[in-house]
C-alpha positions in Angstrom: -61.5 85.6 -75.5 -61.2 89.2 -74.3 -59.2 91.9 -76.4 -57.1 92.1 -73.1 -56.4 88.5 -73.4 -52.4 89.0 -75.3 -51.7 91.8 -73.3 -48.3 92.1 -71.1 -46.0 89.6 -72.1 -46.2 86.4 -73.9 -47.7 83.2 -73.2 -45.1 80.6 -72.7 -46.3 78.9 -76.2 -44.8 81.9 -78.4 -41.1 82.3 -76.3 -38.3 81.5 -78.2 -35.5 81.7 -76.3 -31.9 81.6 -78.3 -29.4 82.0 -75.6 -29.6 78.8 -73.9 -27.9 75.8 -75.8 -29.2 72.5 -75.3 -27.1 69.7 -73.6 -25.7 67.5 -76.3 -26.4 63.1 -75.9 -24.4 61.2 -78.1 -25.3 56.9 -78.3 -21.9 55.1 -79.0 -21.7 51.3 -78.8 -20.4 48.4 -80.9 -22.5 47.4 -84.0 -26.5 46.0 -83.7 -26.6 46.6 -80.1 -30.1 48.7 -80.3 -28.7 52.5 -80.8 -30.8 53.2 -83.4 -33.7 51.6 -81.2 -33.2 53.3 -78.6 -32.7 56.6 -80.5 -36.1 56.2 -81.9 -37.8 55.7 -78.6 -36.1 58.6 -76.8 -37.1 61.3 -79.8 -40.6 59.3 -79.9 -40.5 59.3 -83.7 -39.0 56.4 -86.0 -36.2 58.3 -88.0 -33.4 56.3 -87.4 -33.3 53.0 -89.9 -33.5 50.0 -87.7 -32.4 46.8 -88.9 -31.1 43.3 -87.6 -28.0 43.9 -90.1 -24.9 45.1 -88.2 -23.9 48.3 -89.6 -27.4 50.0 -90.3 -26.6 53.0 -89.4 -23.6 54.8 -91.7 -23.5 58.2 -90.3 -25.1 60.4 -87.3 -28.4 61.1 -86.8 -29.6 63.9 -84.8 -32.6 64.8 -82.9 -34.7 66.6 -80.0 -35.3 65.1 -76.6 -36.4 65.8 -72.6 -35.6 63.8 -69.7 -37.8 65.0 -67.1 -38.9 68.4 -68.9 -35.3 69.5 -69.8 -33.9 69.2 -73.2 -31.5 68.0 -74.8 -30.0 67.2 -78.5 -29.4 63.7 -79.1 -27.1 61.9 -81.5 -27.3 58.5 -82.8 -24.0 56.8 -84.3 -23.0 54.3 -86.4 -21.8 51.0 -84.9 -18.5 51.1 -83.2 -15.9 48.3 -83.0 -12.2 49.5 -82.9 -10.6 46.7 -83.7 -12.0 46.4 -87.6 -9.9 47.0 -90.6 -13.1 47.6 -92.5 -13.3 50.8 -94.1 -16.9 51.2 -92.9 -16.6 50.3 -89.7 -13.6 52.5 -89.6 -15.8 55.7 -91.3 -18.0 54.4 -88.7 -15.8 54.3 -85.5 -14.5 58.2 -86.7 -18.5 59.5 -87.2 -18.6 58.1 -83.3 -15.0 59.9 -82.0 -16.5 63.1 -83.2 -20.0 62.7 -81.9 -18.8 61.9 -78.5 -16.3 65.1 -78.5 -18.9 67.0 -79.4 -21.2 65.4 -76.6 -21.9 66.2 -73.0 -23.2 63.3 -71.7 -22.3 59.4 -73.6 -24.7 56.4 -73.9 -22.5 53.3 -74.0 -24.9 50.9 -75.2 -23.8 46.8 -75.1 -26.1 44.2 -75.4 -27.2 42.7 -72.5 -28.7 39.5 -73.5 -25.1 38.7 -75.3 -23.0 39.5 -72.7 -19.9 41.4 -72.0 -17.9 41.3 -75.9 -14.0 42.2 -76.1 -15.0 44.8 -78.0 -17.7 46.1 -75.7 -14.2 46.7 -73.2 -11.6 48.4 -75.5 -14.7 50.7 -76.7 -15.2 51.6 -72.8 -12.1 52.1 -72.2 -11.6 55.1 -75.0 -14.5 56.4 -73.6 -13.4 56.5 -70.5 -10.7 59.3 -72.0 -13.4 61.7 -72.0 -14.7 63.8 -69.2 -18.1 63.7 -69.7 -20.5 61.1 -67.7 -20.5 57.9 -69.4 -23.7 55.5 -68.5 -23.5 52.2 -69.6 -27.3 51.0 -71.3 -27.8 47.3 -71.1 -30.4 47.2 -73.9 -32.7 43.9 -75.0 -33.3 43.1 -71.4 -37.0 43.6 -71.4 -38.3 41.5 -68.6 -37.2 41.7 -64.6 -35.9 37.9 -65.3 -33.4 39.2 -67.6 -32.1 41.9 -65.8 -29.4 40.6 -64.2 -28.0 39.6 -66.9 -26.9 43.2 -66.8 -24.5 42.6 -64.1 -21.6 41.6 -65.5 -20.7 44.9 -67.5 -19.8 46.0 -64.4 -16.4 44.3 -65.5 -16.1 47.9 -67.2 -15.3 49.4 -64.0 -18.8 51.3 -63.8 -20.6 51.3 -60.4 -24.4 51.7 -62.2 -25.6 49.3 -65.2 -28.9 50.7 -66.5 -30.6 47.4 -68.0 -33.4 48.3 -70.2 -35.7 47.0 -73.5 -35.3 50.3 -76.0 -37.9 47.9 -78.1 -40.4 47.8 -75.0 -39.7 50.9 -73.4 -38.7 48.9 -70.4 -36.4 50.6 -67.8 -36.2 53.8 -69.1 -36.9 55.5 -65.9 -34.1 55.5 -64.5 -31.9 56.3 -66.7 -33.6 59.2 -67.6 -33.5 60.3 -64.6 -29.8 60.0 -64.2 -29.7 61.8 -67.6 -32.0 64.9 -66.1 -29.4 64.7 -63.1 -26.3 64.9 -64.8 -27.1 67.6 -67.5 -24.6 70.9 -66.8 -26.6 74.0 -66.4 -27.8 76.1 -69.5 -25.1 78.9 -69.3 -26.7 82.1 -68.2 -28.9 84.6 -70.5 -26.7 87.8 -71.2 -28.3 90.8 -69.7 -30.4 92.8 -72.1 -28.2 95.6 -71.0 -24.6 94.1 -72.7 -26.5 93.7 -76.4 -24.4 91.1 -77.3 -25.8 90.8 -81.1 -24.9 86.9 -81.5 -24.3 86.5 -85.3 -24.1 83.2 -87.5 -21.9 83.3 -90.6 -23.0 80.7 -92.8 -23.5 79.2 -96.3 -22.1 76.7 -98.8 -18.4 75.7 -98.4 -15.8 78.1 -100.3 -18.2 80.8 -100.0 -15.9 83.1 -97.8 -17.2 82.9 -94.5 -14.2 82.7 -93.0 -12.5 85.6 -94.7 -15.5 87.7 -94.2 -14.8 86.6 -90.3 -11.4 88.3 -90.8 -12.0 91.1 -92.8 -14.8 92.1 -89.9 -12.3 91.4 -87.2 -9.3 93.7 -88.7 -6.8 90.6 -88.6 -6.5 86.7 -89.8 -7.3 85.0 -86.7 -9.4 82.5 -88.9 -7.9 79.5 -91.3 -9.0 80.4 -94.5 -8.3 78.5 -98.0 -9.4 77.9 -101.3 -10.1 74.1 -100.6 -13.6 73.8 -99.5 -14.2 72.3 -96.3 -11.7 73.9 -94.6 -13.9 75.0 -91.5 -15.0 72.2 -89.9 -16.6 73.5 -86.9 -18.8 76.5 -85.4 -16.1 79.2 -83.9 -17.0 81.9 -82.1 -14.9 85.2 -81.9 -15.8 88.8 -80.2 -15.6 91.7 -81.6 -16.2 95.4 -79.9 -17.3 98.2 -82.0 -17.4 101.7 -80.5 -19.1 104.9 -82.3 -20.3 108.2 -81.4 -23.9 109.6 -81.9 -25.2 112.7 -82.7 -25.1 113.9 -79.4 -21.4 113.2 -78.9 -22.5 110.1 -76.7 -19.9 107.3 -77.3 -21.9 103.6 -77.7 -19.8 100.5 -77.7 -22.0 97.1 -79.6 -20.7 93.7 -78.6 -20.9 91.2 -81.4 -20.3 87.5 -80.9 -19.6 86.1 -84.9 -19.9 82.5 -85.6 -18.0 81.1 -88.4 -19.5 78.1 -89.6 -19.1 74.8 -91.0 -19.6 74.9 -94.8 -23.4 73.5 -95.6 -23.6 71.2 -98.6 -26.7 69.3 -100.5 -26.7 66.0 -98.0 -25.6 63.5 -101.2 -22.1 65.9 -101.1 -21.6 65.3 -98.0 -19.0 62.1 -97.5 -17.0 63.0 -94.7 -17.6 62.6 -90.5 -16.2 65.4 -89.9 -18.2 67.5 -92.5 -21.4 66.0 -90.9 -20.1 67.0 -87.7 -19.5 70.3 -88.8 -23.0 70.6 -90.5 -24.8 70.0 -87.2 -23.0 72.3 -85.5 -23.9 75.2 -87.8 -27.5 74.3 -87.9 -27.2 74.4 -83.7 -25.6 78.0 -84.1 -28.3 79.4 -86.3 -30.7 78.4 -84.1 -29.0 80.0 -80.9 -28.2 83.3 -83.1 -30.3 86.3 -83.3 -28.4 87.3 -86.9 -27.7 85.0 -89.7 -25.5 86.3 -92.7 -25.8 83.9 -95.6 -22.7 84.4 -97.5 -23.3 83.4 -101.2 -20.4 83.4 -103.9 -21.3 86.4 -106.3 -20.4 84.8 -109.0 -22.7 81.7 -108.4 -25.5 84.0 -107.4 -27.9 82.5 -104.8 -28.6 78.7 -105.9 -30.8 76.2 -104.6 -28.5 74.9 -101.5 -28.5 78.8 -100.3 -31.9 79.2 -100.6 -32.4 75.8 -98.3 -30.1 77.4 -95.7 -32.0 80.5 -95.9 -35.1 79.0 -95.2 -33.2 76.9 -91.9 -32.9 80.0 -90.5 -36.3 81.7 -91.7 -37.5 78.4 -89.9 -35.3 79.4 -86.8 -36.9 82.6 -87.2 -34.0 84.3 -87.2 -33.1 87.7 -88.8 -30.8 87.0 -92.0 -29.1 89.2 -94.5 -27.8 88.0 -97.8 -23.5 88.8 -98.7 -23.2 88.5 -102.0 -19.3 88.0 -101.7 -16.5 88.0 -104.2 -18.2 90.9 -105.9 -15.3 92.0 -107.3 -14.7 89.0 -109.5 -18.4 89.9 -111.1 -18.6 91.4 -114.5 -20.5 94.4 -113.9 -21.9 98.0 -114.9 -23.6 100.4 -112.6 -27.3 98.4 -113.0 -25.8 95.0 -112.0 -26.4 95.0 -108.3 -30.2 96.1 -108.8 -30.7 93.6 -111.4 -28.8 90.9 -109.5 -31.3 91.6 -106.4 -34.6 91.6 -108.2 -33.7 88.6 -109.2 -33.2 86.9 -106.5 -36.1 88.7 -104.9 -38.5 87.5 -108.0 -37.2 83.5 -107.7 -37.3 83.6 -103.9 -40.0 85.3 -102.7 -39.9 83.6 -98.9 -36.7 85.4 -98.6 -37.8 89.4 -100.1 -37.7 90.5 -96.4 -33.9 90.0 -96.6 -31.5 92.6 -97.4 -29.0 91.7 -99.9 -25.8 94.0 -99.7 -23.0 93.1 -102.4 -19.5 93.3 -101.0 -15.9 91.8 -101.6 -14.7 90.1 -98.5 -11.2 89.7 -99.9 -10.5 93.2 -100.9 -12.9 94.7 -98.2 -15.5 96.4 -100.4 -18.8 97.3 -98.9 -17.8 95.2 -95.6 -18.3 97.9 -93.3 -21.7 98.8 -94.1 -22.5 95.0 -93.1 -22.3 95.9 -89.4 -25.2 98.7 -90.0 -27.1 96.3 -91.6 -26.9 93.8 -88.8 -27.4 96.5 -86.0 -30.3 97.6 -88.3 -32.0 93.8 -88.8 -31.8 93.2 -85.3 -33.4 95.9 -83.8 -36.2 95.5 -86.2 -35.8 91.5 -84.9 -36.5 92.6 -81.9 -39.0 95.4 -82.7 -42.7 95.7 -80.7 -45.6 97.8 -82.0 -47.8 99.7 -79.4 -51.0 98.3 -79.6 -53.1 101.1 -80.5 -50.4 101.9 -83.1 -51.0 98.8 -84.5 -54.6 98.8 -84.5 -54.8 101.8 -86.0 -53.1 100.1 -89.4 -54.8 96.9 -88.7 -58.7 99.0 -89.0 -57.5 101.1 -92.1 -56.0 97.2 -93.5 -59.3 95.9 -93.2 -61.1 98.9 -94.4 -58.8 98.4 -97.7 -59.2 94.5 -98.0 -61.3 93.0 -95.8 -61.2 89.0 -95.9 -62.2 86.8 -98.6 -65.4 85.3 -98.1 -65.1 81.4 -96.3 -67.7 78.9 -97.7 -69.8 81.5 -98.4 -69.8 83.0 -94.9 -68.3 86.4 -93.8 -64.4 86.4 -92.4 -64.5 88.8 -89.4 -61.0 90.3 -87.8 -61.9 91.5 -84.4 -58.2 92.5 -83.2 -54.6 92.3 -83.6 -51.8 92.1 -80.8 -48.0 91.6 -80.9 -47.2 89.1 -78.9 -43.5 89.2 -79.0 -40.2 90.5 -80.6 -37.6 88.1 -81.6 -39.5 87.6 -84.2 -42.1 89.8 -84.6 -45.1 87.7 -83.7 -48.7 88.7 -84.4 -52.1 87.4 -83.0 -55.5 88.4 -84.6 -58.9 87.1 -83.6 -61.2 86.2 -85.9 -64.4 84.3 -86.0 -62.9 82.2 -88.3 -60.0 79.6 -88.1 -56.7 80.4 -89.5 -57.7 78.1 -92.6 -60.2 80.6 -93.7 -57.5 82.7 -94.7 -55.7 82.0 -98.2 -52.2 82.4 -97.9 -52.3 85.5 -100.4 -54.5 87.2 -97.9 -51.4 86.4 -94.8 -48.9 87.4 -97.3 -50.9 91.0 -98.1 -50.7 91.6 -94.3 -47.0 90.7 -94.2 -46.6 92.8 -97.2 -48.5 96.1 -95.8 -46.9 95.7 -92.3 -43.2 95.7 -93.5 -45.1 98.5 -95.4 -45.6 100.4 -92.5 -43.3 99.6 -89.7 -40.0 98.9 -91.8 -39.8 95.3 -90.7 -36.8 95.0 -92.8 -34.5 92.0 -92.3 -37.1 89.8 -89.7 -39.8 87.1 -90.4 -43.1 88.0 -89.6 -45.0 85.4 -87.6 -49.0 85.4 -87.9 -51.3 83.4 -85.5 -55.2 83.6 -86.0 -57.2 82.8 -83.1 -60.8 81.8 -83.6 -63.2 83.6 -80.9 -65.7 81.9 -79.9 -69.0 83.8 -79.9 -72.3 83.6 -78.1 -74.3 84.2 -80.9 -74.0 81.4 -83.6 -74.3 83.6 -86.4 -71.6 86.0 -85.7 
């Protein structure tokens, strides 16, 4: 490998784009049909519970999936059969209703070896209320023998019947084909000229998202209330600010804020429409270049805030920490230092993000979170020159070299950024990237934020093992 090999842009392996939303697949059907079955086989991974028991699967189930190299999120339901008075199958039949309006394509799966049921009918015929494409899945038809036994749900008033074996993987061709075929277009990636900063407001439920939304936006354009739960799904509002610089030059930013669902611990979560909402606010952090993780002051930043942290730290996403309500908090001229050392000291994953205290309610501190963000994401999307960035990287080594790996030398030959969005850094080394302790990644980390004010942004670090001629090197 050359040291002109990560030059230019990035190979496709490291882009990350977050514009584009993935098309949405939800599987609806009646009760032990093969939903879950055929969930697992279209992910390629068993994470839905499959049993012969009707009623399996309770709630939603989400996961990633391509049909023919473009993906798409897909979401498994629990059974569906309208006509039950049981208060499962009802929780169930409402989990469905909400998965398929937040779908763009529906899977009606029936059971093909049982034939057309009554129920199989009146659930058709409430999906057929929906504009989005509807295929009906004949599943447990795994032979050619049994595929016409497929045939008679064209009753339903579908011209297509796509018999398959979810089980087998039998038939699936086709139908992902038609999937590929009816998927709507990826909306368009905003020029980099507009600078639409797309933010996601999110956290645990009664935090203050949504009056944080407001206070931001100069008017109540959001429900807010002191019940939590209240938002149940990811809203998106627009908001223009214009300032003047130095120069006298007026600049107008574009923001896009997402107020989210509220994100509880999974065993608090009880109702479909809270799962719904859940989702939803996982799928915004990943399509946002900002995250604000509004934590109630007077809670400080618990377990459950440090898990949705780290969803968008996963996400690689920039992320500030609100501690709202501050003006409920008890406090003398030392508290907000003390408050953020100790959240820095418990959570060390998260010391990159800034933590600004502010009122939402009274509007204390909230203007200075618009800075912050404009500062985060241009640090986000941030690229070092590459001589600049060897020049810290030889007087690094210089300082700490690597730690010895059994017993042989650990040689860093070169360091390149390979992208922005986030920060993402390739060295070479004659080692692979398990010769490196993770206190030795984390000094890098440490001295890079260090030097180039990384503030706000994960840090992504890939080593690359060079392969040498000489087999001592």
């Amino acid at each position: 490998m050359s040291d002109d090999d990560f030059e230019g842009e990035a190979p496709d392996e490291f882009h990350n784009p977050v514009e584009v939303r993935r098309p949405v697949v939800a599987i609806v059907g009646r009760p032990n049909v093969g939903k879950s079955t055929l969930f697992n086989r279209l992910v390629g991974e068993r994470r839905a519970l499959v049993h012969n028991e009707p009623g399996v699967t309770r709630d939603r189930n989400y996961g990633k999936a391509e049909a023919y190299g473009k993906p798409f999120d897909l979401i498994d339901t629990g059974g569906f059969d309208p006509d039950s008075e049981d208060l499962l199958l009802i929780a169930m039949r409402e989990q469905a209703k909400l998965a398929v309006a937040s779908a763009d394509i529906i899977l009606h799966v029936v059971d093909g070896r049982a034939g057309l049921m009554p129920a199989d009918s009146v659930v058709h015929a409430e999906l057929r209320g929906s504009e989005q494409p509807i295929f009906v899945v004949a599943n447990k038809l795994d032979t050619e023998r049994l595929a016409p036994m497929g045939l008679e749900f064209h009753a339903l008033g579908v011209d297509r019947i796509y018999p398959i074996s979810a089980e087998h993987g039998v038939g699936l061709g086709d139908l992902m084909e038609a999937l590929s075929d009816a998927m709507p277009d990826a909306p368009p990636v905003e020029e980099e000229g507009a600078r639409r900063i797309r933010i996601a407001i999110v956290g645990r439920p009664n935090a203050g998202k949504s009056t944080l939304v407001n206070r931001l936006l100069g008017e109540p354009r959001l429900v807010t209330s002191d019940i939590p739960g209240t938002t149940r799904d990811s809203i998106d509002t627009q908001l223009d600010r214009t300032f003047e610089l130095e120069d006298g030059t007026e600049v107008t930013q574009r923001y896009t804020l997402v107020d989210t669902a509220g994100i509880r611990r999974r065993g608090q979560i009880h109702w479909a429409v809270e799962k719904f909402g859940v989702i939803k606010a996982v799928q915004s952090i990943e399509r946002s270049h900002v995250v604000v993780l509004v934590v109630d002051a007077l809670d400080s930043l618990t377990d459950q805030d440090a898990k949705i942290a780290n969803i968008a730290l996963d996400a690689g996403r920039a992320l500030i920490i609100a501690l709202n309500k501050w003006d409920a908090v008890e406090k003398d001229g030392k508290t907000a230092d003390q408050v953020s050392k100790s959240i820095r000291d418990k959570r060390a994953s998260l010391a990159f993000a800034p933590i600004v205290t502010l009122s939402a309610l009274t509007g204390q501190r909230t203007s200075r979170l618009l800075d912050i963000i404009d500062m985060v994401e241009a640090n986000w999307q941030r690229r070092i020159p590459t001589a600049e960035l060897n020049r810290w990287f030889e007087q690094t080594l210089r300082e700490r070299p690597p730690p010895l790996y059994r017993n042989r030398a650990v040689k860093l030959y070169y360091a390149t950024q390979v992208q922005g969005r986030p920060p993402t850094f390739v060295f070479q080394s004659n080692m692979p990237s398990d010769a490196f302790p993770v206190s030795y990644s984390r000094m890098l980390e440490n001295r890079l934020r260090d030097t180039f004010a990384f503030e706000g942004t994960p840090i992504r670090f890939i080593i690359r093992q060079r392969k040498s001629q000489y087999a001592g090197d």
